[in-house]
C-alpha positions in Angstrom: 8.0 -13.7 -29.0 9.4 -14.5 -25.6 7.1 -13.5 -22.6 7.5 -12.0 -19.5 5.1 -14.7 -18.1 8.3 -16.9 -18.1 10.0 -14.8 -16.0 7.6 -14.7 -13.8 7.8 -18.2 -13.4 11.1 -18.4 -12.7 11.2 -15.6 -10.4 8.2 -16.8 -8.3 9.4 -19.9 -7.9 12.8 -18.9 -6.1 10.6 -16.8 -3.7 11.8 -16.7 -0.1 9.5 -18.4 2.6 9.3 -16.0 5.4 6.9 -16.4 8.9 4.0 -13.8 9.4 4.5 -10.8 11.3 3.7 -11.5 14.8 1.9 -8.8 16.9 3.2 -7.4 20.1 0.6 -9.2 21.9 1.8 -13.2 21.5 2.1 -15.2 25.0 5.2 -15.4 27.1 7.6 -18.7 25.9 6.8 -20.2 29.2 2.9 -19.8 28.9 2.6 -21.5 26.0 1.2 -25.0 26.4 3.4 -28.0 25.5 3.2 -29.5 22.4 1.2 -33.0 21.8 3.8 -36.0 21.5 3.9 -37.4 17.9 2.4 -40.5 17.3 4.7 -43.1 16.2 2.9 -42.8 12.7 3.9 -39.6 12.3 7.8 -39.8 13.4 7.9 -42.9 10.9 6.7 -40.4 8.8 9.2 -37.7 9.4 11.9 -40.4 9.4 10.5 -40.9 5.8 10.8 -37.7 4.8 13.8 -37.0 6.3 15.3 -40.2 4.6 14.1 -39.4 0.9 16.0 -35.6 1.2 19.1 -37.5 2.0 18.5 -39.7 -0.9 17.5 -37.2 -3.2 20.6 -35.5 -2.0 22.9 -38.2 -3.1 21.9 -38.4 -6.9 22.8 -34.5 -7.1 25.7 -33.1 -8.5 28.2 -31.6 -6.2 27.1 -28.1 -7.8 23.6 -28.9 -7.3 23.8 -30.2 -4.1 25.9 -27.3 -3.0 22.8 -25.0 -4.5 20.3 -26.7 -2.4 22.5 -26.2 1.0 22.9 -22.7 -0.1 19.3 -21.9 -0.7 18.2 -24.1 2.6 20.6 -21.5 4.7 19.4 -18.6 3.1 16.2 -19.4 3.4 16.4 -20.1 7.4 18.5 -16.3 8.0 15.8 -14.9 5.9 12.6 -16.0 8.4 15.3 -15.2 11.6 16.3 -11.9 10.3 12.6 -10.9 9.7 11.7 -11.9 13.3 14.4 -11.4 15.1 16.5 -8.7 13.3 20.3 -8.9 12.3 21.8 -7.8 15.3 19.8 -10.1 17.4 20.5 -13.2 15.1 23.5 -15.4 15.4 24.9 -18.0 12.9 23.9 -20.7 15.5 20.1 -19.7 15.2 20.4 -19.6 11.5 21.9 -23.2 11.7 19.5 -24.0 14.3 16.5 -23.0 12.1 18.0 -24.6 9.0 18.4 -27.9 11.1 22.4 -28.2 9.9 25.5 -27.9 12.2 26.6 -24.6 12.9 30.1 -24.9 10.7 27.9 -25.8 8.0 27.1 -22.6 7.2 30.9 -21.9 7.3 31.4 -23.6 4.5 28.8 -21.7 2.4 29.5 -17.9 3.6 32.5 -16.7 5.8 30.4 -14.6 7.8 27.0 -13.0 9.1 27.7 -9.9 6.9 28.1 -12.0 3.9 25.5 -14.3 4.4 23.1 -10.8 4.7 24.9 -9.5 1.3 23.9 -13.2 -0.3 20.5 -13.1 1.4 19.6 -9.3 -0.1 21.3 -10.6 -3.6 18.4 -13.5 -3.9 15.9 -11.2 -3.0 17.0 -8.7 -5.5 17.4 -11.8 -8.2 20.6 -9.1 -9.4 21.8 -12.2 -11.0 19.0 -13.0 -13.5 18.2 -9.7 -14.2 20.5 -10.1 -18.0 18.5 -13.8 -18.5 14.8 -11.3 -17.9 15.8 -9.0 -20.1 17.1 -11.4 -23.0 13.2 -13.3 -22.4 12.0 -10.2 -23.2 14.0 -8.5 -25.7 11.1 -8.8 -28.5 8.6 -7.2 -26.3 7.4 -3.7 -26.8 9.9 -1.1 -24.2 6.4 -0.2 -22.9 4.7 -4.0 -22.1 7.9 -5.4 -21.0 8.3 -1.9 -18.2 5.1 -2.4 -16.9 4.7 -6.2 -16.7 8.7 -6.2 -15.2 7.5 -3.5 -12.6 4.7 -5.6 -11.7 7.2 -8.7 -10.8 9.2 -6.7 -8.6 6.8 -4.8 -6.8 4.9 -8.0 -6.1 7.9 -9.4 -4.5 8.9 -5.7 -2.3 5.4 -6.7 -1.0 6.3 -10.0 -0.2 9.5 -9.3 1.5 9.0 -6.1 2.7 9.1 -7.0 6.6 12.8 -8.7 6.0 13.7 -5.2 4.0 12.8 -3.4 7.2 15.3 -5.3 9.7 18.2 -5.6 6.9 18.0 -2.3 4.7 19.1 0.0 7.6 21.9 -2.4 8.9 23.3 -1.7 4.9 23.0 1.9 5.0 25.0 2.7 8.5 27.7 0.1 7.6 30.3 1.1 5.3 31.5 -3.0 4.7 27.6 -3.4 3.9 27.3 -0.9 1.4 29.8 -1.8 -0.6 29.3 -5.6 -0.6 25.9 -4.5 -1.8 27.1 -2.1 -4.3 29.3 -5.1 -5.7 26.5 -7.2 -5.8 24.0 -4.9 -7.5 26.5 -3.7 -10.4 25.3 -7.1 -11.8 21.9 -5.7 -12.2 22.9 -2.4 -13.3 25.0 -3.4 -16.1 22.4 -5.9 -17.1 19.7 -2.7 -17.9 22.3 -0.9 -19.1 23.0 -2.7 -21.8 19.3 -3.8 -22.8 18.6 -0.1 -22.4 21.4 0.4 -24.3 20.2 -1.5 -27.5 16.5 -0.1 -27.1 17.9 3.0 -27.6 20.2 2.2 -30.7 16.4 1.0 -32.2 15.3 4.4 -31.3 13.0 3.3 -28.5 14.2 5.9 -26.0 15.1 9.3 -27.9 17.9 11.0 -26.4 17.4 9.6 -22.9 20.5 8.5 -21.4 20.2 4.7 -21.1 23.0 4.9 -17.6 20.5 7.6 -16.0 17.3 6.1 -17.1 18.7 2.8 -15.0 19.8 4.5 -12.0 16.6 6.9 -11.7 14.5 4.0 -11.9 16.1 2.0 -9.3 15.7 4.9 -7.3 12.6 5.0 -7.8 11.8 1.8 -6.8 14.2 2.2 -3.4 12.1 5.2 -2.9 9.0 3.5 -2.6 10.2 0.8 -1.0 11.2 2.8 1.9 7.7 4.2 2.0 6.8 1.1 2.3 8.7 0.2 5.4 7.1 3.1 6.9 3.9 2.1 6.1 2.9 5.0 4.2 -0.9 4.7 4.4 -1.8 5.9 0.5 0.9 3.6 -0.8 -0.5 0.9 1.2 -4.1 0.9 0.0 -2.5 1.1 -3.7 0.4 -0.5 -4.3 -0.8 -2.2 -6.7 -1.8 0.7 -8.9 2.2 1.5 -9.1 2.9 -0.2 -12.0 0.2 1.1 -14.7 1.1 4.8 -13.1 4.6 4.7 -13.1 4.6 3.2 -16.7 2.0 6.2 -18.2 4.2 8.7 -15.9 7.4 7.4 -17.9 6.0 7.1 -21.3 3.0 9.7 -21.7 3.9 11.7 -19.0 2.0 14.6 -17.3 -1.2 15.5 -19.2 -0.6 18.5 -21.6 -3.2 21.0 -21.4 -5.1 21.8 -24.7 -4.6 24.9 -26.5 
């Protein structure tokens, strides 16, 4: 039997670095001190560095070397986003922060807006959702819901302060929405059909395997936005979220004895 632990793996491991949240109280640019030159140990040392990437570089593939850039990029929008917002951010502090040229990032995504829809599909992992739920096909609907639940709601933790600057930016734009809705359908079709052959194995009764995907993801949206507004009992117990939702779903509400 194939575990979710796997997944897990996999899923951590493509996590997004992103900077703390900095409070409203940090020092003016100009009252910070200067920083200390670097000894020349430590720019040989950089040099080094910087040396074996390039190397390391060369003995990829085109297609994994491609991956890398794309992933580097993506990576820098997501920590400028989360600090400075999308409006605020430009392609040249993205390329800036990824250390690249600014038509770099040209080759890779056409524009701001799509290099948001790319950033929001790696956070999602939309595209690996069909390779999770083929890991966990053998698992009990139950196990697999509540160990799956307790993946994503890590990350939504993790990320939640990039949700915050992007998530409204998709709602009040129209070309947003729908490049998102493109890119989600991936996920969507994915449940479906693993919901789909749980229920020809009698795992889900008459529930309707379409509506049983949507009303979860909305669930999940729903408490992410709580999230964002720091919803203070949500907060303390996000971490609770899982083993509810899962005994909501599959005992439900307690009947009273007769």
């Amino acid at each position: 039997m194939v575990r979710v632990s796997r997944s897990r793996s996999r899923i951590s491991s493509a996590r997004i670095s992103l900077p703390p949240r900095r409070g409203s109280g940090r020092r003016a640019y100009s009252d910070r001190p200067l920083p200390a030159r670097p000894s020349p140990r430590r720019l040989n040392e950089a040099s080094f560095s910087v040396a074996g990437e390039g190397r390391a570089m060369r003995t990829m593939s085109d297609e994994e070397r491609g991956d890398r850039r794309r992933t580097q990029i993506l990576d820098a929008a997501a920590r400028v986003f989360a600090e400075r917002g999308y409006h605020r951010t430009t392609v040249r502090d993205i390329a800036r922060e990824a250390g690249i040229a600014d038509g770099t990032i040209y080759l890779y995504f056409s524009s701001k807006q799509e290099l948001l829809l790319g950033l929001i599909a790696q956070l999602g992992r939309f595209a690996e959702r069909r390779a999770d739920f083929a890991e966990a096909g053998a698992m009990d609907l139950r196990d697999f819901s509540r160990s799956y639940m307790a993946l994503r709601f890590e990350q939504v933790r993790e990320t939640r302060h990039l949700f915050t600057a992007v998530l409204p930016e998709i709602l009040a734009d129209a070309e947003l929405r729908e490049g998102f809705s493109e890119r989600v359908s991936e996920a969507y079709e994915a449940a479906d059909a693993e919901l789909a052959r749980r229920a020809r194995l009698g795992e889900l009764g008459d529930l309707d395997p379409q509506l049983l995907t949507r009303v979860a993801a909305a669930t999940g949206l729903g408490l992410l936005v709580l999230a964002i507004l720091e919803e203070p009992v949500l907060a303390e117990r996000w971490d609770e979220l899982p083993e509810f939702l899962t005994r909501l779903w599959f005992d439900g509400p307690p009947r009273e004895r007769g």
